[in-house]
C-alpha positions as CSV (number, residue, x, y, z in Angstrom):
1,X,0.0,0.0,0.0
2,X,2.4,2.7,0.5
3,X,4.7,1.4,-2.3
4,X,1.6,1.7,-4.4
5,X,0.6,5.3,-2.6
6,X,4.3,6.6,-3.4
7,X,3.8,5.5,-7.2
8,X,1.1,7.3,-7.8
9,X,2.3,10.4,-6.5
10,X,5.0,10.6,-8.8
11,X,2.9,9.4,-11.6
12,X,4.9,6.2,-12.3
13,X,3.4,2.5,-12.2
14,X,4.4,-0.2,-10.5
15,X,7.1,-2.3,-11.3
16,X,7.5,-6.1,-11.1
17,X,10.2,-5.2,-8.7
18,X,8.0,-3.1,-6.8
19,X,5.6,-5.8,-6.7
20,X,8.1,-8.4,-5.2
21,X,9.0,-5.6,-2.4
22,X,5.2,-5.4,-1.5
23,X,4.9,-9.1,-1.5
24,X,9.0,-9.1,1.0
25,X,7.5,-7.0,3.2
26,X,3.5,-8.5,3.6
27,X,5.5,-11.7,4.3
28,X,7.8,-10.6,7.1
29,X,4.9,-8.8,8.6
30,X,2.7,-12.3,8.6
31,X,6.1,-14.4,9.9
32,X,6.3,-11.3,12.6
33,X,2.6,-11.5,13.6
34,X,2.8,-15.7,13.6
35,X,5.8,-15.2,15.6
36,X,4.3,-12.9,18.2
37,X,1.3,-15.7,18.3
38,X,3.2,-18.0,19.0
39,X,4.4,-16.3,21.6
40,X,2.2,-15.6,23.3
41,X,0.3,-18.9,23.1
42,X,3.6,-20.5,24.8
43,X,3.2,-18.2,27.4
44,X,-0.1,-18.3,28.2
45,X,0.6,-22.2,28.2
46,X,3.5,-21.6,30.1
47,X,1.3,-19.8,32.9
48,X,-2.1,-22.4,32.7
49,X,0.9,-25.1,33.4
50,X,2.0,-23.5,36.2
51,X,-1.3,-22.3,37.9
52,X,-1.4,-25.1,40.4
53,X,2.3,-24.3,41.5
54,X,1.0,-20.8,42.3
55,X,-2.1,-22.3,44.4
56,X,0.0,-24.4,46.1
57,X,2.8,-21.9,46.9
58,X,0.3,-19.4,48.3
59,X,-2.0,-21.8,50.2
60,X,1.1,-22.3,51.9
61,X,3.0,-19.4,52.6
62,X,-0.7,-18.1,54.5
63,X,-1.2,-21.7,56.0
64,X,2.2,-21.3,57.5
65,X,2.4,-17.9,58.7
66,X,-0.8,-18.7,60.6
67,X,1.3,-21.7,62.1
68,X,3.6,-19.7,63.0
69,X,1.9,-16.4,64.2
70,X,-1.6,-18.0,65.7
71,X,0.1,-21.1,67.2
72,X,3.4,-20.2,68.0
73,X,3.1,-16.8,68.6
74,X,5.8,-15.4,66.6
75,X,5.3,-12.0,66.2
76,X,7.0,-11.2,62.9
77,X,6.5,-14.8,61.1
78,X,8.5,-13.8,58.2
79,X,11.3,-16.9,57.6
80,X,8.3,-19.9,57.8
81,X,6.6,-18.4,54.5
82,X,9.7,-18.3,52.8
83,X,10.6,-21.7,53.7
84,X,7.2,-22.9,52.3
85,X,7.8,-21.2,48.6
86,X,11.6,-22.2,48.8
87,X,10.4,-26.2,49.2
88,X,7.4,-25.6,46.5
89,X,9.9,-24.0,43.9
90,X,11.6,-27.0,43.9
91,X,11.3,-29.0,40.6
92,X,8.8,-30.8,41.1
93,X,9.5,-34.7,42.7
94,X,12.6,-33.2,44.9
95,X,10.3,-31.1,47.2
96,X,10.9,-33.8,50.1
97,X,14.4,-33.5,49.5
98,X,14.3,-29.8,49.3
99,X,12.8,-29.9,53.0
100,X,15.7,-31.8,54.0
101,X,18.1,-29.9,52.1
102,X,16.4,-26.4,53.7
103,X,16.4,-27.9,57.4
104,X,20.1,-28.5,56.7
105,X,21.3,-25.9,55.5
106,X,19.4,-23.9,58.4
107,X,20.9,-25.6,61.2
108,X,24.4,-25.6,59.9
109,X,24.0,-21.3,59.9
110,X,22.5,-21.5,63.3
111,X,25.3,-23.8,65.0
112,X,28.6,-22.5,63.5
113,X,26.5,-18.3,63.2
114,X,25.9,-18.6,67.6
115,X,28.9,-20.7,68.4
116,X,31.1,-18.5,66.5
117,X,29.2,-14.9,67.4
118,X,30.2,-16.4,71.2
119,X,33.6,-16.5,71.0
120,X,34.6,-13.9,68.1
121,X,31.4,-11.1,68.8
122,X,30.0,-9.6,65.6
123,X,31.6,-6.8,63.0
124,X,32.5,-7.2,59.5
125,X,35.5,-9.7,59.7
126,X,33.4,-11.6,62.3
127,X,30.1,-12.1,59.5
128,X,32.9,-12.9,56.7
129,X,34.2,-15.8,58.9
130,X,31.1,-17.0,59.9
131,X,29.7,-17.1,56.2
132,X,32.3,-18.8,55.3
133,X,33.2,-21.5,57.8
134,X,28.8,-22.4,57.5
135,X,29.3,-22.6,53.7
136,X,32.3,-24.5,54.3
137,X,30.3,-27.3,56.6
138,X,27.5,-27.4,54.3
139,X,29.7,-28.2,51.7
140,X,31.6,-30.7,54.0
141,X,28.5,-32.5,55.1
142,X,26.1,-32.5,52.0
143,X,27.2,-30.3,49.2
144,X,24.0,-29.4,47.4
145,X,23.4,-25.9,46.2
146,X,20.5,-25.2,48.3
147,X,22.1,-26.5,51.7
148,X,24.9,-24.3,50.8
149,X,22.7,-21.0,50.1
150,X,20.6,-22.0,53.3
151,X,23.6,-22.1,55.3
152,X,25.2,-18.6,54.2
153,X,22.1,-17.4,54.1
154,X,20.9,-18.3,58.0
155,X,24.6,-17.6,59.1
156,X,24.5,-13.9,57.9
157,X,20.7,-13.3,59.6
158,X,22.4,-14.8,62.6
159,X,25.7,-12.9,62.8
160,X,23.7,-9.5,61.7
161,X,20.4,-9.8,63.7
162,X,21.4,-11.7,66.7
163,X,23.0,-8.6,68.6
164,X,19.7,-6.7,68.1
165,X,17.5,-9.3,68.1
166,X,17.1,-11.9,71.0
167,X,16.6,-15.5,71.1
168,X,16.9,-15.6,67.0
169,X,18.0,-18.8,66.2
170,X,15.0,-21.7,67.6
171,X,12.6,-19.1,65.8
172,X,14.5,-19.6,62.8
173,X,15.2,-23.2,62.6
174,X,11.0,-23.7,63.7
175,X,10.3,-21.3,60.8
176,X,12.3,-23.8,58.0
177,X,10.7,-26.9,59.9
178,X,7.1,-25.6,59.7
179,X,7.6,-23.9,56.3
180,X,8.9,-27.4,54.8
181,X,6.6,-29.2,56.3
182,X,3.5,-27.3,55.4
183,X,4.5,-27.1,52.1
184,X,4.6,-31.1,51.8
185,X,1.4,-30.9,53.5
186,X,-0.1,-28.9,51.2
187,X,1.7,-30.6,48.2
188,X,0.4,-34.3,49.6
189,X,-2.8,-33.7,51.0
190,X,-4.7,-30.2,50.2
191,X,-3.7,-29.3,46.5
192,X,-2.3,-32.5,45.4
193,X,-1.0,-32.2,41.3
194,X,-2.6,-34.9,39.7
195,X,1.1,-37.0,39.0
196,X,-1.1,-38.8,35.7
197,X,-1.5,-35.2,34.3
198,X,1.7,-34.2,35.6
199,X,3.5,-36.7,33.3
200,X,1.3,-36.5,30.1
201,X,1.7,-32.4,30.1
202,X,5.4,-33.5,30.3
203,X,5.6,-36.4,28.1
204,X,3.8,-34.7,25.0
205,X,6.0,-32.7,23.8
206,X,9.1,-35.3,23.9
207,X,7.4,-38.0,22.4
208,X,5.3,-35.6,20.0
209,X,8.8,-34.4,18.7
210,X,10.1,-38.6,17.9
211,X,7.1,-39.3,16.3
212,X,7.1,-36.0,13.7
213,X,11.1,-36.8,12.9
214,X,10.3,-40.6,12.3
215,X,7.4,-39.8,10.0
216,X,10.0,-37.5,8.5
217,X,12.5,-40.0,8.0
218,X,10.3,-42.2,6.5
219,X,8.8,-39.5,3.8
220,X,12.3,-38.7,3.5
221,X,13.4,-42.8,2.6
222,X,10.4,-43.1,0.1
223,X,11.6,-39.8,-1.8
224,X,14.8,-40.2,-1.4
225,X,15.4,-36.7,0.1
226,X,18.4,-36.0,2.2
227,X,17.9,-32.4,2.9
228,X,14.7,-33.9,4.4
229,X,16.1,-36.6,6.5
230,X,18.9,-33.7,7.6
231,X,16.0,-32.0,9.2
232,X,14.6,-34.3,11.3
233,X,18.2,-35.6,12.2
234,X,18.2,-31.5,13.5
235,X,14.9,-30.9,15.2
236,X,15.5,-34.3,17.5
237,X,19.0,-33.1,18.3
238,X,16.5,-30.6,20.1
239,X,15.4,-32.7,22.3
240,X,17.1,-31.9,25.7
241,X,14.9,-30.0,26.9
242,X,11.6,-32.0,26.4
243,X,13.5,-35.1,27.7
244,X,14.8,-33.4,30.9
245,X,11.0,-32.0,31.6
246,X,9.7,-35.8,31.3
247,X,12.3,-37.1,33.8
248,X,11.6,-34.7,35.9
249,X,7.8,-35.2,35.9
250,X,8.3,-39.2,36.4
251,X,10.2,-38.1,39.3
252,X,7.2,-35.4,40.9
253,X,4.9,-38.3,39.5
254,X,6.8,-40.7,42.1
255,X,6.6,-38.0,44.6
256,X,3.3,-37.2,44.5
257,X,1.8,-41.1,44.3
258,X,4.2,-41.8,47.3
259,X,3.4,-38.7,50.1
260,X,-0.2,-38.2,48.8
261,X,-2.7,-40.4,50.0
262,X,-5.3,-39.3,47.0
263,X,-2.7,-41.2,44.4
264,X,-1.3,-44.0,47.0
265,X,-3.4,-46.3,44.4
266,X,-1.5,-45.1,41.1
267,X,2.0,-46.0,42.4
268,X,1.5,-49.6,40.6
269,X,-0.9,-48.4,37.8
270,X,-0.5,-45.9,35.5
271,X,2.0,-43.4,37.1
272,X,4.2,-47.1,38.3
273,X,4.0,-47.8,34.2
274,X,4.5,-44.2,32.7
275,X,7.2,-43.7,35.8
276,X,9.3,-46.9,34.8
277,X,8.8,-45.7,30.8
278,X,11.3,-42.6,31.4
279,X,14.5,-44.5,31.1
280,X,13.6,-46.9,27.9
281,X,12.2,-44.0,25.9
282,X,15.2,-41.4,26.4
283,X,17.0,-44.7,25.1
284,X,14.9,-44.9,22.2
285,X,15.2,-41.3,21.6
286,X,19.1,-42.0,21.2
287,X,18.6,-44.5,19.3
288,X,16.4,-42.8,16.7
289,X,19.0,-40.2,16.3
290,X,21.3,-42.9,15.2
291,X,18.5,-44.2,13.0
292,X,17.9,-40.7,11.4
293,X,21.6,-39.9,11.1
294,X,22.0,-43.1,9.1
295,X,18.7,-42.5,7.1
296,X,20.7,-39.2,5.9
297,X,24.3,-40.9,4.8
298,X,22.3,-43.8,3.2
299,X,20.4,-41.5,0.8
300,X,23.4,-39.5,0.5
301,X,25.8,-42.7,-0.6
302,X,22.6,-43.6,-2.9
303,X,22.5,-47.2,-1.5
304,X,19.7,-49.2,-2.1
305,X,16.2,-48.4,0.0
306,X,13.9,-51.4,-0.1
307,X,10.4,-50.5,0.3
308,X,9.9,-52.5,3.3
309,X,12.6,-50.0,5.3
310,X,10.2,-46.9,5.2
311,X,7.5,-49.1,6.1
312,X,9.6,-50.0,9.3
313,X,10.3,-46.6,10.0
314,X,6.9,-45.3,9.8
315,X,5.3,-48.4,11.6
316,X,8.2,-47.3,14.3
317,X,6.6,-43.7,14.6
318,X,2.8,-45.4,15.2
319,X,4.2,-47.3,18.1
320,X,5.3,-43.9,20.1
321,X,2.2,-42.5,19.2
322,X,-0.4,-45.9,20.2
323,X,2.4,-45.8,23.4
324,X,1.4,-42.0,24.2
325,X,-1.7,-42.1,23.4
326,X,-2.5,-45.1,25.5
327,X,-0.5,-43.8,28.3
328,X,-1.7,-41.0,28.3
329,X,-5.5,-42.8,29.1
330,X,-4.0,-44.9,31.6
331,X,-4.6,-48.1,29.4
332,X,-2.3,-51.1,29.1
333,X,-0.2,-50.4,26.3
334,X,-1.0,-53.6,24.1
335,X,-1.1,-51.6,20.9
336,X,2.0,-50.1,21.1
337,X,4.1,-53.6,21.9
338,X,1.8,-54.7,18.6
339,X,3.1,-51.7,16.4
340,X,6.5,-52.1,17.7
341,X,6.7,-55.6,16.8
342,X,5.2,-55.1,13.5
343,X,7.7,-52.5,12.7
344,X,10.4,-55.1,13.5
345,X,8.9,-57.5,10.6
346,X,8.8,-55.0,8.6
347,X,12.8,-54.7,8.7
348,X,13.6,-57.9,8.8
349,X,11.6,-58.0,5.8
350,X,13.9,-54.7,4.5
351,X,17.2,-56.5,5.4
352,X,16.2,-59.4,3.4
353,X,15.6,-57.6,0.3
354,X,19.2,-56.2,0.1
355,X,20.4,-53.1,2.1
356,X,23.9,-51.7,1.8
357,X,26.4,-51.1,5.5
358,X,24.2,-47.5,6.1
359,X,20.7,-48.9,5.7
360,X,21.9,-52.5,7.7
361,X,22.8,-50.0,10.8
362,X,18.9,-48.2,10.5
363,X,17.7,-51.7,10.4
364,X,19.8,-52.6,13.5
365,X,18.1,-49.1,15.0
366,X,14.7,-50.0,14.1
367,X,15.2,-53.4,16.5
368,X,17.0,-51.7,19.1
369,X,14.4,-48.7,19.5
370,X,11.8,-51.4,19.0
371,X,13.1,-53.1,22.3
372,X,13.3,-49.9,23.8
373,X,9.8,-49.1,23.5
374,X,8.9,-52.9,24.2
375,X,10.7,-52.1,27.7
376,X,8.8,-48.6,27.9
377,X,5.7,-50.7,27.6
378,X,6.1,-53.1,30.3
379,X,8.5,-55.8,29.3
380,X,11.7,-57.0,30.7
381,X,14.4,-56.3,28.3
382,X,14.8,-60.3,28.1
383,X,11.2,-60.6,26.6
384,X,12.0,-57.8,24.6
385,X,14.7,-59.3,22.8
386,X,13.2,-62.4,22.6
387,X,10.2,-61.2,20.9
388,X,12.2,-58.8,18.3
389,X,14.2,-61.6,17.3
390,X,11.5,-63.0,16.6
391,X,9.8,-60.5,14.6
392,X,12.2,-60.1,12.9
393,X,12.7,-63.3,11.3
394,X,15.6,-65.3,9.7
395,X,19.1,-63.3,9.9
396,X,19.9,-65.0,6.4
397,X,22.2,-62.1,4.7
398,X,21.4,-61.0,1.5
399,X,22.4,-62.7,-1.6
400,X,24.8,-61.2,-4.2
């Protein structure tokens, strides 16, 4: 529109070129405004996700204030709250540890911060010894970050507030011990996170990523398109993240089946079976990469692709989506040990037909993730082997 505008004005029509500018610059606006969508869908995401966090954390900063204040009569109940939001701001499934960690930490700054203000009194050389003898017993006795910054921190309040402030240090040791253990409280029994919808928030986007760069692989093997194959190879590199969140949630998912009596019942059904899945399917996630990294050299080198190997591939892809989908309704995963097996056939039935060295290593894959999602679903590895070899039929090498 303007470069239209400005034509017009000085009488001269518009160019091809000009044309092509409009169109540059209509597109970067609609990749700006998807952008800025996208954005902001993440983050609104981002803060639905972590809306029961925030209950929890302020159900129990208030719940243990009023501990503190109503019960204990602490007139300035300041360290308890604290305590709470420290524990809940702990990824979730280490909050029990946190509480540990916290209590710690709190009681190696009281000890060596009112044994050392007794026999050095308080100034500025006085508060750098203490910090750093307490920091140096933390590390001594535990080493964690958080004991560390609970025992500087408490040592300095102690060293600094003690002269003015009497009788400091029981009120601030109860404080951590009723902040930490409200917080469980709160975390176990009062807003307990569902630990089934816990891992399936987490679980999505990992497995969603493997089962897009398989199906990519796969179109990539029928057309014979390495650039294609490169890309997928790329986006599952970029899989840190999503695999580190699922760990994490199978850990919180443990946590919160264990110390809440809501979910005692889950700890050997769904949340046992999706917890025990973490390990075989960051395997199979290696394992694809090696599958996709192949996929691209054998297009490259131009080797022979029997049908069949696609086939595998693909069939590979629908046995992490049956397995997240029928996680993710708390169902036995029969469907996905099916797929996984029939995927398994399906490159035996490739090898058969003739591969070259780089498509005999994304057969080789296709077994081992196979197994890996066989033990994701339930199996023992043993049975797992057993039933890809199999599958997978007679090892005969091909002829010629």
């Amino acid at each position: 529109m303007v470069a239209a505008g400005r034509h017009e004005a000085d009488g001269r029509a518009p160019t091809r070129a000009d044309d092509r500018e409009h169109a540059g610059r209509a597109a970067t606006a609609a990749r700006l405004r998807d952008r800025a969508v996208a954005t902001l869908r993440d983050r609104l995401l981002r803060v639905r996700g972590g809306l029961g966090l925030a209950a929890q954390a302020g159900l129990a900063a208030a719940l243990s204030w009023l501990v503190v204040h109503e019960v204990l009569h602490v007139s300035q109940p300041v360290f308890a709250p604290i305590s709470a939001v420290s524990t809940l701001a702990a990824s979730v499934g280490q909050r029990l540890r946190r509480t540990i960690e916290l209590i710690i930490g709190v009681t190696v700054g009281v000890v060596i911060g009112d044994l050392l203000l007794t026999l050095i009194g308080t100034g500025w050389w006085q508060l750098s010894l203490i910090v750093i003898l307490a920091i140096a017993v933390a590390l001594f006795l535990v080493g964690s970050a958080p004991v560390v910054i609970q025992a500087g921190a408490t040592a300095v309040l102690i060293a600094t507030l003690s002269p003015s402030v009497r009788d400091l240090e029981i009120p601030r040791f109860v404080d951590a011990l009723v902040g930490g253990a409200v917080a469980l409280i709160v975390t176990a029994v009062l807003l307990p996170l569902n630990p089934l919808r816990v891992l399936n928030r987490a679980a999505k986007p990992a497995l969603a990523l493997l089962i897009a760069q398989l199906d990519a692989t796969s179109s990539a093997l029928t057309a014979g398109d390495a650039g294609r194959a490169r890309t997928a190879r790329d986006e599952l590199r970029q899989n840190q993240d999503e695999v580190k969140a699922f760990i994490e949630a199978t850990q919180g998912a443990r946590e919160a089946s264990t110390l809440s009596p809501v979910h005692w019942h889950e700890r050997h059904g769904p949340v046992g079976r999706y917890a025990h899945a973490a390990e075989p399917i960051e395997r199979a996630m290696r394992n694809s990469g090696t599958l996709i990294r192949r996929a691209v050299t054998l297009i490259e080198d131009g080797e022979p692709i029997p049908a069949q190997l696609p086939r595998a591939v693909s069939a590979l892809a629908e046995a992490v989506r049956l397995l997240k989908r029928e996680f993710a309704d708390g169902d036995e995963p029969d469907r996905a040990r099916a797929q996984a097996l029939r995927a398994v056939s399906a490159a035996g039935d490739a090898y058969r037909a003739g591969v070259g060295f780089s498509g005999a290593v994304v057969v080789a894959q296709v077994r081992t993730t196979a197994s890996d999602l066989l033990v994701a679903a339930g199996l023992t590895q043993e049975d797992a082997n057993r039933l890809v070899r199999r599958s997978f039929g007679e090892l005969k090498p091909p002829s010629g």
